[in-house]
C-alpha positions in Angstrom: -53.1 -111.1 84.3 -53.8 -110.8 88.0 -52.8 -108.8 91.0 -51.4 -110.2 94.3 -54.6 -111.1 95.3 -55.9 -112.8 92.4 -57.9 -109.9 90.8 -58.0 -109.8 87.4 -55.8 -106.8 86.3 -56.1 -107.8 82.2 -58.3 -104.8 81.2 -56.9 -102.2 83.5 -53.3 -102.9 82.2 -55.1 -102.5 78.4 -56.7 -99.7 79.1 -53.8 -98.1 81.2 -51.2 -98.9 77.8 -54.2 -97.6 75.6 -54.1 -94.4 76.8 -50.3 -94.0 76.8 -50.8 -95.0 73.1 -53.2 -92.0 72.8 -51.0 -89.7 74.6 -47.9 -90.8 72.5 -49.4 -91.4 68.7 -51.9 -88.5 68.8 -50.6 -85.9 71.5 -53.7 -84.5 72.3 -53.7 -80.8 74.6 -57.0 -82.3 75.9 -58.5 -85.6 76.9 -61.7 -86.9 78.1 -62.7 -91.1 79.3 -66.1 -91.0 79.1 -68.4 -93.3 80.7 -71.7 -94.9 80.9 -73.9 -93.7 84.1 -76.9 -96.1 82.1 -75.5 -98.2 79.3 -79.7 -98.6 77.9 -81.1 -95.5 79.6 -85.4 -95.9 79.9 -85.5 -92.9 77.1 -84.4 -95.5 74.5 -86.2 -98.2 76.1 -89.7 -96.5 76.4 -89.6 -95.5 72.6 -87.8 -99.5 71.7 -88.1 -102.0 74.1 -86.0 -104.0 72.1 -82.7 -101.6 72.2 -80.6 -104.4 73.3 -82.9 -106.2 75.2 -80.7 -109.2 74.1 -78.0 -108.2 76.0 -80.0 -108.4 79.1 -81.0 -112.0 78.5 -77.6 -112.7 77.5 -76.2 -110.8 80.4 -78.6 -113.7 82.7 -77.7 -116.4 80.8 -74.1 -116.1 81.5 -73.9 -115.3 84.6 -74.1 -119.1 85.8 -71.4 -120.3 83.3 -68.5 -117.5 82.8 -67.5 -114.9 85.9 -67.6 -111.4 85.4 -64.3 -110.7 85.4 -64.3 -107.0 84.0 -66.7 -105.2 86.0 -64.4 -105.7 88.8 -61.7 -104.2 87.4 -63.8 -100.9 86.4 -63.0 -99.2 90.0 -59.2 -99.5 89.5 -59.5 -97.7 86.2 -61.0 -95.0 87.5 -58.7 -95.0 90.1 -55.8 -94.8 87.7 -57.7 -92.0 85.8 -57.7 -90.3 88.8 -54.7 -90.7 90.0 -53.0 -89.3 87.1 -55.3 -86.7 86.3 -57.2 -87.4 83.6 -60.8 -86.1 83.4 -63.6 -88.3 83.6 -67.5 -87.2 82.1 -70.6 -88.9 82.5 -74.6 -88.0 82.2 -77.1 -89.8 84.8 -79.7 -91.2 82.9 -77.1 -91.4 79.5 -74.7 -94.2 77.7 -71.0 -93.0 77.2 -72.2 -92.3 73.5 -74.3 -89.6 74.3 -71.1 -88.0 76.8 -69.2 -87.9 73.8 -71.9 -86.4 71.6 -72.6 -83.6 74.1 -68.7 -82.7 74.8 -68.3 -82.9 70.8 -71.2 -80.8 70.1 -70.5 -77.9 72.4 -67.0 -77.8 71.4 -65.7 -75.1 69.4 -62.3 -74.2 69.7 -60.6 -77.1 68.6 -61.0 -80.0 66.7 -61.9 -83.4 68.7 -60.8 -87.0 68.0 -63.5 -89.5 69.2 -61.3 -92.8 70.0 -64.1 -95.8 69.9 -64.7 -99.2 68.6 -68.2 -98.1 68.2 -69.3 -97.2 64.7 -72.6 -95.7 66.1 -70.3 -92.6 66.5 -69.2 -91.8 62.9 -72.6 -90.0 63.3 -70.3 -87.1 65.0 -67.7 -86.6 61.9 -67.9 -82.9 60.9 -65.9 -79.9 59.5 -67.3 -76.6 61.1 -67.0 -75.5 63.4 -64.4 -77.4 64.1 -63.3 -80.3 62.8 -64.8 -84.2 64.1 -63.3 -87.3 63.3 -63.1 -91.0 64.6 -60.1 -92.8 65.4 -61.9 -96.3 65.1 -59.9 -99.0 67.3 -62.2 -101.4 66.3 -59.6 -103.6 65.3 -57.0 -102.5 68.0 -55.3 -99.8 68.1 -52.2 -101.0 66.0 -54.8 -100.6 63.3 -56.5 -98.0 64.2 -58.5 -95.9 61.6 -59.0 -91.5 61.7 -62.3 -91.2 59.7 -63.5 -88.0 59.0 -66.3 -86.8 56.7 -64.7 -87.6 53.6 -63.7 -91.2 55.0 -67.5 -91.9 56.1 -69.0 -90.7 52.9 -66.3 -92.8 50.9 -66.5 -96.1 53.1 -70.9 -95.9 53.0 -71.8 -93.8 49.7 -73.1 -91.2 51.7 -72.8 -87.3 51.3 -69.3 -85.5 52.8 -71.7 -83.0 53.4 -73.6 -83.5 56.5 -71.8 -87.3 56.5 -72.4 -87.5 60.1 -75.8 -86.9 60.2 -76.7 -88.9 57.3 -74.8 -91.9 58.7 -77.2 -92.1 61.1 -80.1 -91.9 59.3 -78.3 -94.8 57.3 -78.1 -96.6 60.0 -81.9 -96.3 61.2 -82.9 -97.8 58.2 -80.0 -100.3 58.1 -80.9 -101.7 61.6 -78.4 -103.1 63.9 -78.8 -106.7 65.7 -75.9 -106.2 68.1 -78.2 -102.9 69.5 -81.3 -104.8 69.0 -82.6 -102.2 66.1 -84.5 -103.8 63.8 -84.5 -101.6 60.5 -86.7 -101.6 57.7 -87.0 -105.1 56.7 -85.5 -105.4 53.3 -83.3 -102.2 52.9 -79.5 -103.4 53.7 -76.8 -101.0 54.0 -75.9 -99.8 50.3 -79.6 -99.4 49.6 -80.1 -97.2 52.7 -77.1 -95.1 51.8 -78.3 -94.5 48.2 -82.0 -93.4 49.8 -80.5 -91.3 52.0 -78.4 -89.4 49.3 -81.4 -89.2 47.3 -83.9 -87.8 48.8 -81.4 -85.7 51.5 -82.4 -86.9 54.5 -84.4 -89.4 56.3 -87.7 -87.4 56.8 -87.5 -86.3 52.8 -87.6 -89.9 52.3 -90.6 -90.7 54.3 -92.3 -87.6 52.9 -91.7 -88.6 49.1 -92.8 -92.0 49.7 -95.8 -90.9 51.6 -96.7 -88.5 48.8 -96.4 -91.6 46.3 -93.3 -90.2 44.7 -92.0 -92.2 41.7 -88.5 -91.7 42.7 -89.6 -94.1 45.4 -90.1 -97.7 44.4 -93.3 -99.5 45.5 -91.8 -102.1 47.3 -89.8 -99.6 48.9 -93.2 -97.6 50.1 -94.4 -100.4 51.3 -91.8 -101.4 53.8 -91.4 -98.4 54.6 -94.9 -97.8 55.3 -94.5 -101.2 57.2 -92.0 -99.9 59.6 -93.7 -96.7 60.1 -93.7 -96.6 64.1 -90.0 -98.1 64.1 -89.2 -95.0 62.0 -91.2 -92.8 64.4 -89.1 -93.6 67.5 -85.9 -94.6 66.0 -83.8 -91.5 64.6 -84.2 -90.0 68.7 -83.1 -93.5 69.8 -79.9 -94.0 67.3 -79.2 -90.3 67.5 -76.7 -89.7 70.6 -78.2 -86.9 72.9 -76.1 -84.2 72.3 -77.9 -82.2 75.3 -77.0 -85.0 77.9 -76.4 -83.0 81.2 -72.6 -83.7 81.2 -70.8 -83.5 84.3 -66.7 -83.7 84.2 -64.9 -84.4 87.2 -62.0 -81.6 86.4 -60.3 -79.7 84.1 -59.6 -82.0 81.0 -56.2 -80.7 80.2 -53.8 -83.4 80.0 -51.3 -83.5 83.3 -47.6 -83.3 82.4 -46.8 -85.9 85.0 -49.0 -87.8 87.3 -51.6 -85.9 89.2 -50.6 -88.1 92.2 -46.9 -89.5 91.7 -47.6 -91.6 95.4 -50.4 -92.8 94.4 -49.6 -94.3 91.0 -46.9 -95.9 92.6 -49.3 -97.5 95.6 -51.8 -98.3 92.7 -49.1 -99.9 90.2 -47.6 -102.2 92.8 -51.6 -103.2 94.6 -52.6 -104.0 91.0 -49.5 -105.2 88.9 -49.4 -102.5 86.8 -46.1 -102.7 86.3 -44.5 -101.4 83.0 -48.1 -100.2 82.0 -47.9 -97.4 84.4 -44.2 -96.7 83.6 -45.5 -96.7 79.9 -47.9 -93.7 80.8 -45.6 -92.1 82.7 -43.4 -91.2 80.0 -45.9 -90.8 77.4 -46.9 -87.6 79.7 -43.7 -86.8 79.8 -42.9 -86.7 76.2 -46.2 -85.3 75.8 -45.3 -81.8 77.1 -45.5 -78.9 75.0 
């Protein structure tokens, strides 16, 4: 989809129809798009050169064969945003992840929905003080998930207690490719989340099998032992940074009717948006309390 001009309009009209979605199916009071100022900030990088180091050679690679068409289209969204009054947050220095930890983390009056594709953020799933969960739209949003402790520790075999935390820790000894985290070679996914549970956490694992527990397999000491400086540096590099300087461009109630009725008009009609805007429109409009 493109505007008048030929600019690819495709992920502006998603994202405009998303949030109308939001709006509609969840009603939130208060609502937050939260963005990356560094999408692999030099804090991750110093302790792992290789968190997603692929992405940048990838990133090179294509630039000769396919256009970027979305970056282009990341302006007009925040535009739209804007123009209808929705906060936006960011961190210099921080991914989007580590926004979302910070506003979740410092939140205590009422319960937050985290709406991601990203399943680094089940790490943020809590009941006190108030309630965390994830509406993963991993799959889109027509099957979208709300995972919550008790879905976490269910779906990975991980404590509900502390299922955040400990799906993080999981996921330091799991590894992911797509983030270029290695893990410990030879520990998959079940066999992390049964360590984890065992021992309570990742630093009682690394204790017992540096005190030669038996509870600890030797195989398992040894890779573990193997992978001792990954283990060093990864938990702070998995973990999001839930004291990111977070700056929000206004208050992040959401508007009752466009912030700017003029301007979502000029911006619909430059753009294309057509029913997309309409859509959100009347989702704020059915949205009043």
């Amino acid at each position: 989809m493109t505007a008048p001009d030929g600019t690819p309009v495709n992920a502006v009209r998603g994202f405009t129809d998303t949030l109308a979605r939001i709006v509609t199916d969840r009603r939130p009071s208060r609502l937050v798009a939260c963005l990356d100022a560094d999408w692999r900030p030099k804090f991750r990088t110093d302790l792992l050169p290789s968190y997603k180091a692929h992405r940048v050679a990838d990133a090179v690679a294509n630039e000769e064969e396919v256009p970027d068409t979305l970056t282009p289209q990341v302006p007009i969204i925040l535009e739209v945003l804007e123009a209808f009054g929705f906060a936006t947050a960011e961190a210099a220095g921080y991914e989007a992840d580590d926004v979302i930890g910070a506003l979740t983390a410092r939140e205590k009056d009422d319960p937050v929905e985290v709406i991601t594709g990203d399943r680094d953020l089940f790490q943020l799933v809590r009941t006190e003080p108030t309630p965390a969960s994830v509406i993963y739209v991993g799959k889109g949003w027509a099957k979208a998930e709300v995972l919550g402790p008790a879905e976490i520790a269910e779906r990975y075999g991980v404590p509900v207690d502390g299922a955040g935390a400990a799906y993080a820790e999981m996921a330091v000894l799991r590894g992911d490719p797509s983030d270029g985290l290695p893990g410990v070679a030879g520990i998959g996914e079940k066999t992390a989340a049964k360590l984890i549970t065992q021992f309570g956490s990742l630093d009682g694992l690394i204790a017992a099998a540096a005190e030669g527990s038996k509870d600890v397999p030797p195989k398992t000491r040894a890779k573990l032992a193997e992978a001792e400086e990954y283990l060093r540096v990864a938990p702070t590099v998995v973990r999001v940074a839930a004291d990111a300087p977070v700056s929000v461009s206004g208050s992040d109630a959401v508007p009752a009717s466009p912030a700017d009725p003029d301007r979502v008009l000029e911006l619909a009609q430059r753009w294309n948006l057509g029913s997309s805007a309409t859509r959100l429109v009347k989702a704020l409009t059915a949205n009043v309390r």
